[in-house]
Structures are given as C-alpha cells and as structure tokens.
C-alpha positions as CSV (number, residue, x, y, z in Angstrom):
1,X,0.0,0.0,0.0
2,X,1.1,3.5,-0.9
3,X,0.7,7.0,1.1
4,X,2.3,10.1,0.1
5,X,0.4,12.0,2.8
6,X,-0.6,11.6,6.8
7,X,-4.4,11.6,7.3
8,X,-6.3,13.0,10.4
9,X,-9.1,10.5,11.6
10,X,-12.2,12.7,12.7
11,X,-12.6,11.3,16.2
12,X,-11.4,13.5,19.3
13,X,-9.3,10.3,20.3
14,X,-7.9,9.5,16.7
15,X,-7.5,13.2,16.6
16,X,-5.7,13.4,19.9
17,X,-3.4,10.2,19.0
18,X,-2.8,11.8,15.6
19,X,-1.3,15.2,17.4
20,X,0.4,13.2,19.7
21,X,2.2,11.7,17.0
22,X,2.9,14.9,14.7
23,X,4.6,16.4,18.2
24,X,6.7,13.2,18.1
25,X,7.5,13.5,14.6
26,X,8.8,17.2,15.7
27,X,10.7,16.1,18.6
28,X,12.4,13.6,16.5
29,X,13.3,16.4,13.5
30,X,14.6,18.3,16.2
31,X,16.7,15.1,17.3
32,X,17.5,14.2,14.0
33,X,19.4,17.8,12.7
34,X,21.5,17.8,16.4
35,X,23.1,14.9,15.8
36,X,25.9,14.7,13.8
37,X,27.4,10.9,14.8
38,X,26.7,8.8,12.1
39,X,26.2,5.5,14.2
40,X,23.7,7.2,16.8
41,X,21.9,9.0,13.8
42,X,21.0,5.6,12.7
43,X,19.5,4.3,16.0
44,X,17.7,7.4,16.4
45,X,15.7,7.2,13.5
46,X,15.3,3.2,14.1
47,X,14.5,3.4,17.7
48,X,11.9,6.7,16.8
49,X,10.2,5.0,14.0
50,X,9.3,1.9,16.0
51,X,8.3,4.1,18.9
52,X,6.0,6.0,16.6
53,X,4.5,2.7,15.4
54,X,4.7,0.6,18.8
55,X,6.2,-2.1,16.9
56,X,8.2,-5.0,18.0
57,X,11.4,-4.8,16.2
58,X,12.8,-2.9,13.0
59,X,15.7,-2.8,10.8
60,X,16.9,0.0,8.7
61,X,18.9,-0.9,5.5
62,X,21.4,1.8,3.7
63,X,22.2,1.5,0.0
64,X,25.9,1.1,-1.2
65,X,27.8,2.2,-4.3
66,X,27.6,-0.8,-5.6
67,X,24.0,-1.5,-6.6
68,X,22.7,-3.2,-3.1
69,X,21.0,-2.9,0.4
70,X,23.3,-3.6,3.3
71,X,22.2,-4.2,7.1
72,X,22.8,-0.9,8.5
73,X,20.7,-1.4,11.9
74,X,18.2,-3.6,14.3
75,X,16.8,-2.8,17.3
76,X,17.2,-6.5,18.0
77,X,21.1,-7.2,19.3
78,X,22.0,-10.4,17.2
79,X,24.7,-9.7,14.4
80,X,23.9,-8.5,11.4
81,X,23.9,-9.9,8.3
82,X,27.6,-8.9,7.0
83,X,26.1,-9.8,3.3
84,X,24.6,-6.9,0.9
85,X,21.4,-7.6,-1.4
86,X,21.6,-6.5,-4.9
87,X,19.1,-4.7,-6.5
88,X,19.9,-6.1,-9.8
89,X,21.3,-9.2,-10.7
90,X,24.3,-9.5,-11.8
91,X,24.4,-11.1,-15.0
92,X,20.8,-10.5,-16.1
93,X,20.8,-7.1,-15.0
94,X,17.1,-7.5,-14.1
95,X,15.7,-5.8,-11.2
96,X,15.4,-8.4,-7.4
97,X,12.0,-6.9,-7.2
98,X,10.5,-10.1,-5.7
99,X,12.0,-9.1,-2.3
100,X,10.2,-6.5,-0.6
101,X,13.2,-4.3,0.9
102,X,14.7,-4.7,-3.1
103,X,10.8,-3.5,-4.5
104,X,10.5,-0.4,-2.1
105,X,14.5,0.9,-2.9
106,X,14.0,0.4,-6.2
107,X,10.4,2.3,-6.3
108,X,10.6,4.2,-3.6
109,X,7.0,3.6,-2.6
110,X,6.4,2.0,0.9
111,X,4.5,-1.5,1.4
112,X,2.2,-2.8,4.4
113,X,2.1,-6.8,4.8
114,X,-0.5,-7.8,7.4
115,X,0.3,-11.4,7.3
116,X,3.8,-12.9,6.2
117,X,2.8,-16.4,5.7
118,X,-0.4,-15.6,3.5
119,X,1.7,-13.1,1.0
120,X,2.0,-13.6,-2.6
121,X,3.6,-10.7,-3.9
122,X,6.8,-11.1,-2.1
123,X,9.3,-13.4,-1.7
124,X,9.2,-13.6,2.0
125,X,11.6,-17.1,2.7
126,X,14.5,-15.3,4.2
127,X,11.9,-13.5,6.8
128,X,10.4,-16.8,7.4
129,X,14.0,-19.1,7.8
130,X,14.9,-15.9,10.2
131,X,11.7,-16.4,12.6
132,X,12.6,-19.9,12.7
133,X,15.9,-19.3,13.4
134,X,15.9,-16.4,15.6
135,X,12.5,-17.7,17.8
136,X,11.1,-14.1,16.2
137,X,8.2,-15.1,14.1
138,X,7.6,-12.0,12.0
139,X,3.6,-11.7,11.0
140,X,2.8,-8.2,10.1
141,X,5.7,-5.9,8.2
142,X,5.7,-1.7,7.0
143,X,8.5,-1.0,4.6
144,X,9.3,2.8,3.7
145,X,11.6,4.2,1.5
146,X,14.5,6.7,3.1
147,X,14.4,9.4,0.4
148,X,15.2,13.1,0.6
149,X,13.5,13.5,-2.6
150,X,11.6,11.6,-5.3
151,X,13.3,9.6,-7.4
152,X,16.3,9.3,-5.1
153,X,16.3,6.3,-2.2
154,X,19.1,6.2,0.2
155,X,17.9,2.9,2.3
156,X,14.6,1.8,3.7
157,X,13.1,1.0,7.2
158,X,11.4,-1.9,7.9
159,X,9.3,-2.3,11.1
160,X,7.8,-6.3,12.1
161,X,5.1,-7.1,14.1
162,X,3.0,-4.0,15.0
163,X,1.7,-4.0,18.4
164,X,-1.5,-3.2,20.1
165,X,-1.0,-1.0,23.1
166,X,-3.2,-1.9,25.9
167,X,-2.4,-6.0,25.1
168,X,0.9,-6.4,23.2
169,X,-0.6,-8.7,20.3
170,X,0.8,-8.3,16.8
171,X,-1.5,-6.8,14.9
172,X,-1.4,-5.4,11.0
173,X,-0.1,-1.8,10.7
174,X,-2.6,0.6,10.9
175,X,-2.8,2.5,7.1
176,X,-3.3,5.9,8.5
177,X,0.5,5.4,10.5
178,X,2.3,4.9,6.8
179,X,2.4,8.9,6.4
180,X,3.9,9.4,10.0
181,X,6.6,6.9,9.2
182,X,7.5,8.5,5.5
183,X,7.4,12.1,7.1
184,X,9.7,10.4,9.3
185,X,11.8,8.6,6.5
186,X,11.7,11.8,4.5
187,X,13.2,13.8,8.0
188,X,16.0,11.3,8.2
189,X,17.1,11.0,4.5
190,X,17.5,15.0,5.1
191,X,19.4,14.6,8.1
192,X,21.4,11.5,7.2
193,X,22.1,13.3,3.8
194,X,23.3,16.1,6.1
195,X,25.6,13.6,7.6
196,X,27.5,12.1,4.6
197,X,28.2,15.5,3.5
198,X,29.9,16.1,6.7
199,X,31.5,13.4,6.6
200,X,32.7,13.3,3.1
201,X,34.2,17.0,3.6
202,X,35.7,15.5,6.7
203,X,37.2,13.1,5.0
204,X,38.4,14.9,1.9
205,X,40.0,17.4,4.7
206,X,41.8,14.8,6.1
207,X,42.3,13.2,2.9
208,X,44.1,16.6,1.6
209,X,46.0,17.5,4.8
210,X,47.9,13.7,4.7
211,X,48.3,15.2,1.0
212,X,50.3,18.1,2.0
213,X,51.9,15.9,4.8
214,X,53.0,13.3,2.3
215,X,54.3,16.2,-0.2
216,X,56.5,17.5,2.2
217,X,57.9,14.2,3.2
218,X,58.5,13.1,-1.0
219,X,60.0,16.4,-1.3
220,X,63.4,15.9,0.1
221,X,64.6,12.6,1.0
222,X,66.3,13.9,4.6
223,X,62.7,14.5,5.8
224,X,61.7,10.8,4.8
225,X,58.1,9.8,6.9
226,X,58.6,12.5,9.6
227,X,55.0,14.0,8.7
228,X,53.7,10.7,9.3
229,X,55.8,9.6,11.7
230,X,55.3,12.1,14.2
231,X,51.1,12.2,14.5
232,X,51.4,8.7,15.5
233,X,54.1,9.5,17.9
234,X,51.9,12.4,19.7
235,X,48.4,10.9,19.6
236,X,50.2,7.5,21.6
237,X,51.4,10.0,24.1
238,X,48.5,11.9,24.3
239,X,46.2,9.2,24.5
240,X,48.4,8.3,28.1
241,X,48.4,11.9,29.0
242,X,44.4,11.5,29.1
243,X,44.9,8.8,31.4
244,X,46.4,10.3,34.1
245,X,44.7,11.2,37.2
246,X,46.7,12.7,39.7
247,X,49.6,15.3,39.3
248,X,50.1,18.3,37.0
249,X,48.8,16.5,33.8
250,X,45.4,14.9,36.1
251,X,43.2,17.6,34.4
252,X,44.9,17.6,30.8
253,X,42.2,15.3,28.5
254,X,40.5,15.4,25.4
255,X,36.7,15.3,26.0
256,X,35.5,14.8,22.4
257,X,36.2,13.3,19.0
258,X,36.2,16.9,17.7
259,X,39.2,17.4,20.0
260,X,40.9,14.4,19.4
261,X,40.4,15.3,15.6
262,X,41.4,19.1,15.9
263,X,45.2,17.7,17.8
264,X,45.7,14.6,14.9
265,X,45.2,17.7,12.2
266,X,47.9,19.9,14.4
267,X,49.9,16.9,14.2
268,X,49.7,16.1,10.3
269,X,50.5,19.9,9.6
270,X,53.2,20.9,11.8
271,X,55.3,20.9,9.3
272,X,53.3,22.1,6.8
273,X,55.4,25.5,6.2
274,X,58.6,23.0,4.8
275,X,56.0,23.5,1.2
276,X,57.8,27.2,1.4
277,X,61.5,25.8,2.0
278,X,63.9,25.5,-1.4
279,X,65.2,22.1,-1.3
280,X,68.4,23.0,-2.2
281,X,68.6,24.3,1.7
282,X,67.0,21.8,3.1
283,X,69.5,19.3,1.3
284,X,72.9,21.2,1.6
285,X,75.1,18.6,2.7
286,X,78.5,21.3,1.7
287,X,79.1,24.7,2.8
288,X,79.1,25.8,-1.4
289,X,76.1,23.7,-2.0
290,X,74.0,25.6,-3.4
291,X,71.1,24.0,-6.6
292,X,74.9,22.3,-7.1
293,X,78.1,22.1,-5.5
294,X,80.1,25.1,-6.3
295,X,83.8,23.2,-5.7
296,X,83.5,22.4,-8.9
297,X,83.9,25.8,-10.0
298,X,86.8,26.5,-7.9
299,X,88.3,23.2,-8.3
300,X,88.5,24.1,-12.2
301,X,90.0,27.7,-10.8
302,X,93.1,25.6,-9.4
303,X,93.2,23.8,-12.6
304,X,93.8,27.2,-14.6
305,X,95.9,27.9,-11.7
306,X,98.4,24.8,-12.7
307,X,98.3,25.8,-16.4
308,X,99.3,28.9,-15.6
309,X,102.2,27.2,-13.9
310,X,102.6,24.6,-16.6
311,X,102.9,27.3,-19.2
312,X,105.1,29.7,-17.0
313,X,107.2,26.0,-16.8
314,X,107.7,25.9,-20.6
315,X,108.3,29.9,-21.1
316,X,110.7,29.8,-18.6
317,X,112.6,26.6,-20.0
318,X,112.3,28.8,-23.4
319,X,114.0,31.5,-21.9
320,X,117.0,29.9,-21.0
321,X,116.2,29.0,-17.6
322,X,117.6,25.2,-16.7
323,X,114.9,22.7,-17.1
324,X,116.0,21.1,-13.9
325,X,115.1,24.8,-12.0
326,X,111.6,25.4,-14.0
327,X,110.7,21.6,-13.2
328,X,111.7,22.6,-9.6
329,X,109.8,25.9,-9.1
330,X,106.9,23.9,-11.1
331,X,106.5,20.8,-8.6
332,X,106.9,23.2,-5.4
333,X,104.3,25.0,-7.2
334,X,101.8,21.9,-8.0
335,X,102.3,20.2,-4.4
336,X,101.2,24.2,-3.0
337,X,97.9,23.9,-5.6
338,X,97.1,20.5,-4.7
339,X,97.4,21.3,-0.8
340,X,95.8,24.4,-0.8
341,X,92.9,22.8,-2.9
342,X,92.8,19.6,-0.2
343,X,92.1,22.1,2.7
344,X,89.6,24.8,0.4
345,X,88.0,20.9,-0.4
346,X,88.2,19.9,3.3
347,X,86.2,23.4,4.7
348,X,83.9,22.7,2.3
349,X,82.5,19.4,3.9
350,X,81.6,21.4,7.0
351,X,82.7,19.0,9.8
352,X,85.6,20.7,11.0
353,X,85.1,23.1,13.0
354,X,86.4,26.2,11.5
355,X,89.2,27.8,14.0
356,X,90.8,31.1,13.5
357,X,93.8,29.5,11.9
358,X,91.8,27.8,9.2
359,X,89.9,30.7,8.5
360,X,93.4,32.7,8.3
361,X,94.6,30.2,5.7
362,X,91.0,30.3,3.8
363,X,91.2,33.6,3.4
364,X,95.5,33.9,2.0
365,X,94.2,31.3,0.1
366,X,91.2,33.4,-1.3
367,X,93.6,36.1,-2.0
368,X,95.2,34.1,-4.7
369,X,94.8,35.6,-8.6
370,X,93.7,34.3,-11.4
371,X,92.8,35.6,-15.5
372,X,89.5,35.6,-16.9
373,X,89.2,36.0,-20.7
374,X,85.2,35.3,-20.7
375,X,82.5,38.2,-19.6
376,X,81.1,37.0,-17.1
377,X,77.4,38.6,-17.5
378,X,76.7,36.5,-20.9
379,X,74.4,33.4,-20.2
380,X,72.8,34.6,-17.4
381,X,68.9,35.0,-16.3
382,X,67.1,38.8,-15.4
383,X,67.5,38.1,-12.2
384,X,70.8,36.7,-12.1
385,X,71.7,40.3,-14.3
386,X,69.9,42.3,-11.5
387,X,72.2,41.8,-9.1
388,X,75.3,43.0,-11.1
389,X,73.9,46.5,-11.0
390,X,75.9,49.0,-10.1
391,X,79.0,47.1,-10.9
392,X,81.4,47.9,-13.4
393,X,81.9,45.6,-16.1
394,X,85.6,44.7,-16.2
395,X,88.0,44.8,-18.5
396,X,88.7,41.7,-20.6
397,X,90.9,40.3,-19.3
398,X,90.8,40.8,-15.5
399,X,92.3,39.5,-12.7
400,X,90.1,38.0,-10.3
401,X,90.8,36.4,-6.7
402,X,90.9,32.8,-6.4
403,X,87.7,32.8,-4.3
404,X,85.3,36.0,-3.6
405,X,82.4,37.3,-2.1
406,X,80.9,39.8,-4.6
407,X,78.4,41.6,-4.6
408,X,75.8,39.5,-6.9
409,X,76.5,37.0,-4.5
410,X,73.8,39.0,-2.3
411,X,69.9,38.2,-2.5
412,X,68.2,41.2,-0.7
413,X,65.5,40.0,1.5
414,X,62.2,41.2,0.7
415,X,59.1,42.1,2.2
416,X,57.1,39.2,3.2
417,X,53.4,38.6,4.9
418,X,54.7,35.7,7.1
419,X,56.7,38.2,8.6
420,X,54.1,40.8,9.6
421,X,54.1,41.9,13.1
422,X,50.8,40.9,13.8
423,X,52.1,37.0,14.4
424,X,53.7,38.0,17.3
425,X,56.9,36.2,16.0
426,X,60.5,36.8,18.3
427,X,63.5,36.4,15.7
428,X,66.5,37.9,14.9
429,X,65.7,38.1,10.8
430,X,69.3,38.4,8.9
431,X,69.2,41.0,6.7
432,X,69.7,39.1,3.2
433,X,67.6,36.4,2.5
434,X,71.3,34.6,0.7
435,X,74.3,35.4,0.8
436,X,76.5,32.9,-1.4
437,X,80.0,34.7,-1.2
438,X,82.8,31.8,-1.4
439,X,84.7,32.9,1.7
440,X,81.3,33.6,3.6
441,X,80.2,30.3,2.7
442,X,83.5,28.6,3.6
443,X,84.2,30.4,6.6
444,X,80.7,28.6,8.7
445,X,81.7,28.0,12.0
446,X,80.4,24.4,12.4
447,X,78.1,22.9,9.4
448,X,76.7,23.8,6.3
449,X,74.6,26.3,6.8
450,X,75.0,30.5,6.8
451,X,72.6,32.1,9.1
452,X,71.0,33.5,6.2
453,X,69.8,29.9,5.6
454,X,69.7,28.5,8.7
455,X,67.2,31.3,9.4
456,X,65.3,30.3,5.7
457,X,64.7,26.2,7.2
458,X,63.8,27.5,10.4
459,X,61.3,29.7,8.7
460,X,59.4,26.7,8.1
461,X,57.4,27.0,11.4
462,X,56.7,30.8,10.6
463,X,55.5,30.0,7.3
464,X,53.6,26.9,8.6
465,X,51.6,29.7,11.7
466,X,51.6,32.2,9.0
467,X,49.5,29.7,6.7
468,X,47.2,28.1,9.1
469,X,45.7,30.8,11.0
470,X,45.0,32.3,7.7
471,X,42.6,29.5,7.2
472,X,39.5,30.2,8.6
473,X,39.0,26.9,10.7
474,X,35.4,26.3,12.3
475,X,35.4,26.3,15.5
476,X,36.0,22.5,16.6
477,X,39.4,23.1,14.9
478,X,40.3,26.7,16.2
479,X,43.7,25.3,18.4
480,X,45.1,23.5,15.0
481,X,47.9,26.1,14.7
482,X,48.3,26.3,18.2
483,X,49.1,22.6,17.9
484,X,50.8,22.9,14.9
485,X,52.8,25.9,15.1
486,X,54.5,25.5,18.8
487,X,56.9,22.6,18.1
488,X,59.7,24.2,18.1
489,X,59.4,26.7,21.6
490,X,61.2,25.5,24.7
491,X,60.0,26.3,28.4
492,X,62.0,29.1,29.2
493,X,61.4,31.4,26.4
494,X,64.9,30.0,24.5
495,X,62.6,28.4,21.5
496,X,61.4,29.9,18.0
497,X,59.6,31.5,16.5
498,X,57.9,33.5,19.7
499,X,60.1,33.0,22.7
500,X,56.5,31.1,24.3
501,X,57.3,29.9,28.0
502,X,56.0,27.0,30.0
503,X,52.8,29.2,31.0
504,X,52.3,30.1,27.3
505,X,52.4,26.1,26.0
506,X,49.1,24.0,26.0
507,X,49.7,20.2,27.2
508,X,49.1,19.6,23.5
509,X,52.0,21.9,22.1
510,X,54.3,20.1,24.5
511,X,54.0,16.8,23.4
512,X,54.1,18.1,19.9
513,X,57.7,19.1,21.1
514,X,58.8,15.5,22.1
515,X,57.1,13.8,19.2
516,X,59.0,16.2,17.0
517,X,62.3,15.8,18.4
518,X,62.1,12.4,19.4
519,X,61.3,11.2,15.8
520,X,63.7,13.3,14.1
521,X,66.7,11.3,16.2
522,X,65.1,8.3,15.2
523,X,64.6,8.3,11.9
524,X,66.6,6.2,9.6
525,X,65.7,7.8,6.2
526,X,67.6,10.6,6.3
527,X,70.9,10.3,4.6
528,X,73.1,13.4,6.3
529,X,73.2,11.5,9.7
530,X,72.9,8.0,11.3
531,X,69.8,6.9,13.0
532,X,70.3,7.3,17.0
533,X,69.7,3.9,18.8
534,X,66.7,3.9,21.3
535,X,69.1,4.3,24.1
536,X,71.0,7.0,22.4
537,X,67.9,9.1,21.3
538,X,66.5,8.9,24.6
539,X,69.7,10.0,26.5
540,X,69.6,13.4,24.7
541,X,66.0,13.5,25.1
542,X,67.1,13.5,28.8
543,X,69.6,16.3,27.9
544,X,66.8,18.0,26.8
545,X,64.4,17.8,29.4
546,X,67.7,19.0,32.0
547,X,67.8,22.6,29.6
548,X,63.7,22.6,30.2
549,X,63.3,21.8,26.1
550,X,60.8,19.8,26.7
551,X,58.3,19.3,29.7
552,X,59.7,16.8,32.7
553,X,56.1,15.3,33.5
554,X,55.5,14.5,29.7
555,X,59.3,13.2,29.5
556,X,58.7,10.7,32.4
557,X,55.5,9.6,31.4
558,X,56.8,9.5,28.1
559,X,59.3,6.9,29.6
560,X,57.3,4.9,32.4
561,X,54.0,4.2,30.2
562,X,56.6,2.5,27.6
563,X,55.5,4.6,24.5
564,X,58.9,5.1,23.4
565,X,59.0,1.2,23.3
566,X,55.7,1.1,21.6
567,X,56.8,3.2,19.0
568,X,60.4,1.8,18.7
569,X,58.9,-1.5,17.7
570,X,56.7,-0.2,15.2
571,X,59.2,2.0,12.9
572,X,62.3,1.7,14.4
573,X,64.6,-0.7,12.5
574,X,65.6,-4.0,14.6
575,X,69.2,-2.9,15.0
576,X,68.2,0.5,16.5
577,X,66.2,-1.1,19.5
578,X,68.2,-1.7,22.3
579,X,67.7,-1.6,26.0
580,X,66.7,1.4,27.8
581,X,67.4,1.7,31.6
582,X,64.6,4.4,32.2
583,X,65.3,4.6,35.9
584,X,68.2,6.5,35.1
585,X,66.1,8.8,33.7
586,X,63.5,9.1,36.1
C-alpha cells in the first residue's frame, strides 16, 4: 500500500493520538538535525520510527555504491547480516523486485504486509527461515523508502510485528500510520544526507592534509616519513596523557572526538610550512652547495691555476732557464695547488670546526689571482643580471681572486606577509635572505649552513603559523595552529619562533615538542646523519628535558607508560632497538 500524505481521523481520540504523533515526529526532526554521529543517527531514527508505530522490532537498511541494500541497523542485538542484497542481478541485469526491501528501494514507494505467511507478492523465505531461526516469528511488516526526494532512495526502514497498546498482540499496521513513518523517512534521508556530506568534507579534509603531509615528506629525501611519523608518535602520548589522574597532567584530557580530531590535524601539519622551503637548503650537505656544488667551480679555478704554472714551466725553460730549475719551481708550485685545494675541499665538507687559523689560511688562500678572458654577464637570467647592477663591467681580461664574495652573490630580502608583526613572531631576521660569497660560505663555524639559511629552514614554522591561521578553521578546529605551530618553543622562552614559556604552552603543544624531536633522532631515512639507537635518542631527550626543552612530567610519562618502546617496535629498525634503563632517567 502507498501513502504520500498523513491523514487526520475525525474522532477527538484519533485526533488526539494523531497530534500526539505529529509532536513526536517534531521532537524527532529536532533530534534528528542535532546529531551529527553517524552510528547514533541511525539508531535514532530506528529506535523513533518503532516508537512512533509501537512495533516489535525494525531494521533500517542503507544503499551502497555498488548497486545493493546492506544491514545498517536492528533494534534487536543479534549480528547482522555482513552480506549486501543487490538490486539487480548481476548477470541478467534484471531488477530483485521479488523481495520487498529490493521492490521499495527500487520504487521508492512504501508497502504494508498484514500477514507474512499468506503473502504472494513477495518473496518472503528469508523472513520466514529468520523467525525460525531467531525464535522471532515476524507476521505483520511496513517497509518505507528513506528518500530526501523523489526519485532518489538512500535505504529503507522496515518495522515487524505492530503491536497493540493496551495487550501487546501483533496486529497489522494501521494504514493511517504509513504517512507518519514516511514524514519520518523523508526527515531522516535529510538529516542522514546532512551527515554524509559532513563526513565526506571531513574526510576529503583529512584526505588533503595527509596530502600536504605526504608532499612535504616526498619532497626531500632527509625529511623521509617525519609528517607521518610524528602524528602517531603524539596521539600515543597523548592518549596516556588522558589517562592520568593525579599530578600536573590529572586535568589535561580530550573530551570529544572533535578534540581528538582538531590535535591529529595539528599533528599532520606541523610541518606544513617545509612547502615554502627550497630544497636546495633543506639538502645542503656542503658549505658551497647551493642547486649544485660550487667546488667544482673553484676546483677548475686551481686547474687554470696549474696551467698557468705549466705554461710559465715551458716559457721559462724557453728563456734559457735550466729545465732542472723550471721543473723545480713547477712541482713546489703543484704540491702548493694541490694542498691548498685539499684544505679549500676539506672546509667545504663542513665538519671541522672552523678555527681562526683555518679561517686565516682560507682567506690567504682566497687572495690568490687568477685571469678571466670570458664576460662573465653572458648566459645569465634577469634576475641573475639584476644583481650585477651597479658594478662595473671589467675589462677583458681581468684578474680576479681565487675565491670571492661579490656583490651578486647578495639576494636582498624582501618584504614578506609571514613576517608581519601581527604574528607575534620573536626572531633575529638576517638581513639578506642569501648570501652565497665563497669565503662567507667557507668560513661557517660548524656545518653547512649561513645564518641567512639557517634562518630560511627555520622559517618553516613561521611560514607553517603564517599559513594556518589564515585559514578560517570552524570552530571545533580553532587550536590547529596552536598545535601545529608551537613545536619548536622551549619552556624558558629560548625556542622559535615566539620565545612562548612554559605558561604560554598548552599540554598539547608540549608533546608536539617530544614527538617532533624524538622522531627526528630516530629516523633512519635521512641520509646526512645516522639513525640514534633507542638508548642514544632517549639520552639526549634527557639532555633536553635537563635545559627545560621539553616538559619533565611529559618526558617521564613518556618513559614509564613504555611509548617510546611502543613506537620503537613499530618504525624503528631492529638494529636501533636496544635496552633502555629508564630509571636512570626518572
């Protein structure tokens, strides 16, 4: 039977029950558009629509991508079926029509059956083999379609065994309840509609931040799985931070999934700045690195260098000097070359540390002359050409130094929105945004990096604020750059990028610190360093929790609820697990 509309019986009772009902219906639609669970949603509208009939039992069926009806609900508690029902058959393509569920999807009309066992238009076996089954004998049925609007189902409800209220006997459904029920179908296909989208932007969201996440770690190979690694580092210590009820972290927890959510989103992006970093700094493994080595270029400098001796060899020998003398003056003057070029070579590696002495001997080094017959300015870019402005074009040919820090060697920094006071950001900002002069770059104390670059990587967590509260987050997500963008502060105001202290740092932000560190000397993808052993990485951990780095309670619970372990076993490689004496730690 079909009803497209609810009908108001003329009797004061009927008419009484009928209002009754519609005040229902409105406290359900209420119900319905608050909740946004998915799982509760469909118990609500289960639970309501067999309330509103006084039936027995119900359950509500959802259709998939794939052409069928799955079990979405009962009221009962047995499992559910875990097979779907297709709506077409497979090879014939012809519509399963004969089952009532299939017949009311695939109309969208609903369907009363006042008697199972003396139905014809249905195939009605499964319902019978289930009430033999289940002890449940199923005798009257009212199946409704779940659609927002015609021509579009999204599942259907099917109530058993209505129920009269003053004796409990299973009656037929009465016809004038079939346009309560749809009204009700029609508010939950709205609301369940509602849901999906929801949940579909949540998970594109989450689909495009692991995006960004994954970007960042593809994009240089000494970052490796660090925006991976490091969410599932800080939700396992989080998720023991919640657990703890006495001391400074008993009334630290995370009271909803909308929480939990806002802090795993902190997590994926708290790197999400590194987009903004060249790669060519991230991955400077020499001091005159820059897209390319530059020793190159001055290696072929001292090449010219030893032609020029070669051919001053020759000309001298011409000249009446004794070849025994010019081959003399020559090999003193190759074995100088090849030793000055050794220790030019050696600075350039950056792991010596670079004492007056050596930066003496850079720089008489540096002083050394050589010709160039080629203008310099031919081949170049417009931007490369804008930074020879203002210098005079030198006569061909000219003598040059052996290494130099010129003046197109300078990029100017420029303004930038990430920089605007408004962030609240604490640095010292150098005042070029490069500087690749040859001495400059071999002169770095300890390293690779100028402070001009070391300034551009650690820029990454400014860039990553800058971005992120620029979004405009709703408000279940308002702390994600919080989360995100306090990695990097210590507890006493030593950290970057705005000199927070211990008072200024959520529990969250501080166990965004030890995921980030404590991953970082763990990880065995990045090809500038060694992977730390677990015993080494949590030693300097230790070190520093002693320079109040990173907070002591988190450190020690960090330790004693065996998280480090946890994690150790799932991506540290087997040689890198060793044991861990944590009561020295504690």
């Amino acid at each position: 039977m079909d009803s497209n509309e609810v009908v108001f019986p003329e009797s004061p009772q009927a008419l009484q029950m009928a209002r009754a009902k519609l005040e229902k219906l409105i406290e359900i639609g209420i119900l319905l558009g608050r909740e946004h669970d998915r799982n509760k949603l469909l118990r609500h509208i289960l639970v309501s629509a067999q309330e509103l009939t006084h039936c027995a039992a119900g359950t509500l069926y959802l259709k998939t991508d794939h052409d069928s009806l799955y079990f979405a609900i009962r009221t009962n508690s047995d499992d559910l079926p875990t097979f779907d029902m297709p709506l077409h058959d497979r090879i014939t393509g012809k519509p399963n029509d004969t089952f009532v569920a299939i017949w009311v999807a695939l109309h969208g009309q609903s369907v009363i059956i006042d008697d199972v066992y003396s139905e014809t238009r249905f195939d009605l076996s499964g319902t019978k083999r289930f009430s033999e089954e289940s002890g449940f004998r199923t005798v009257s049925m009212l199946t409704v379609p779940i659609s927002p609007r015609k021509g579009q189902v999204q599942g259907v409800i099917q109530l058993l065994n209505a129920q009269d209220p003053d004796t409990g006997e299973v009656m037929p459904f009465a016809r004038d309840i079939v346009g309560f029920v749809e009204a009700l179908a029609a508010q939950s296909a709205v609301a369940l509609e509602n849901s999906q989208l929801i949940e579909s932007q949540r998970q594109l969201m989450d689909s495009l931040i692991r995006l960004v996440a994954g970007a960042i770690d593809a994009k240089s190979a000494y970052t490796g799985g660090h925006c991976e690694r490091v969410p599932e580092l800080a939700m396992m210590l989080a998720e023991e931070a919640c657990k703890v009820k006495d001391g400074v972290l008993a009334d630290f927890s995370f009271e909803s999934d909308d929480e939990w959510r806002e802090f795993r989103i902190g997590a994926w992006l708290h790197d999400c700045g590194k987009v903004t970093t060249p790669e060519y700094v991230v991955d400077k493994a020499t001091k005159l690195e820059t897209i390319y080595n530059r020793i190159h270029e001055v290696r072929a400098r001292f090449e010219i260098l030893l032609r020029d001796a070669q051919i001053q060899r020759l000309e001298a020998i011409a000249g009446g000097m004794a070849s025994e003398d010019a081959n003399q003056a020559f090999a003193a003057r190759k074995a100088s070359l090849v030793d000055d070029f050794a220790f030019v070579a050696e600075c350039n590696l950056g792991g010596e540390f670079m004492a007056p002495e050596r930066i003496e001997r850079l720089r008489r080094i540096a002083g050394m002359d050589w010709l160039r017959h080629f203008d310099d300015r031919l081949g170049l870019s417009q931007e490369e050409l804008r930074r020879y402005q203002g210098q005079a074009v030198a006569e061909l040919p000219a003598r040059e130094t052996l290494l130099a820090d010129m003046p197109h060697h300078i990029l100017p920094r420029e303004e930038q929105k990430a920089l605007d006071p408004k962030y609240g950001f604490k640095l010292n900002v150098p005042e070029n945004l490069y500087n690749y002069g040859e001495v400059h770059n071999l002169s770095i104390g300890r390293g690779t990096l100028t402070d001009e670059e070391r300034f551009k990587i650690n820029e990454h967590i400014i860039q990553t604020i800058a971005m992120l509260e620029n979004l405009p987050f709703p408000d279940n997500l308002k702390r994600v750059p919080e989360y995100a963008g306090s990695h990097h502060e210590t507890l006493i105001g030593t950290g970057y990028p705005r000199r927070l202290t211990k008072d200024d740092l959520s529990v969250p932000s501080r166990i965004m610190a030890i995921a980030d560190i404590f991953e970082a000397l763990t990880a065995s993808d990045r090809p500038y360093k060694k992977a730390k052993t677990l015993s080494e990485a949590v030693k300097i951990l230790m070190f520093f929790k002693k320079d109040q780095h990173i907070d002591p309670d988190l450190f020690r619970l960090f330790l004693t609820s065996g998280v480090y372990r946890r994690y150790a076993e799932k991506y540290l490689r087997p040689e890198q697990i060793d044991a861990v004496d944590i009561a020295a730690y504690l």
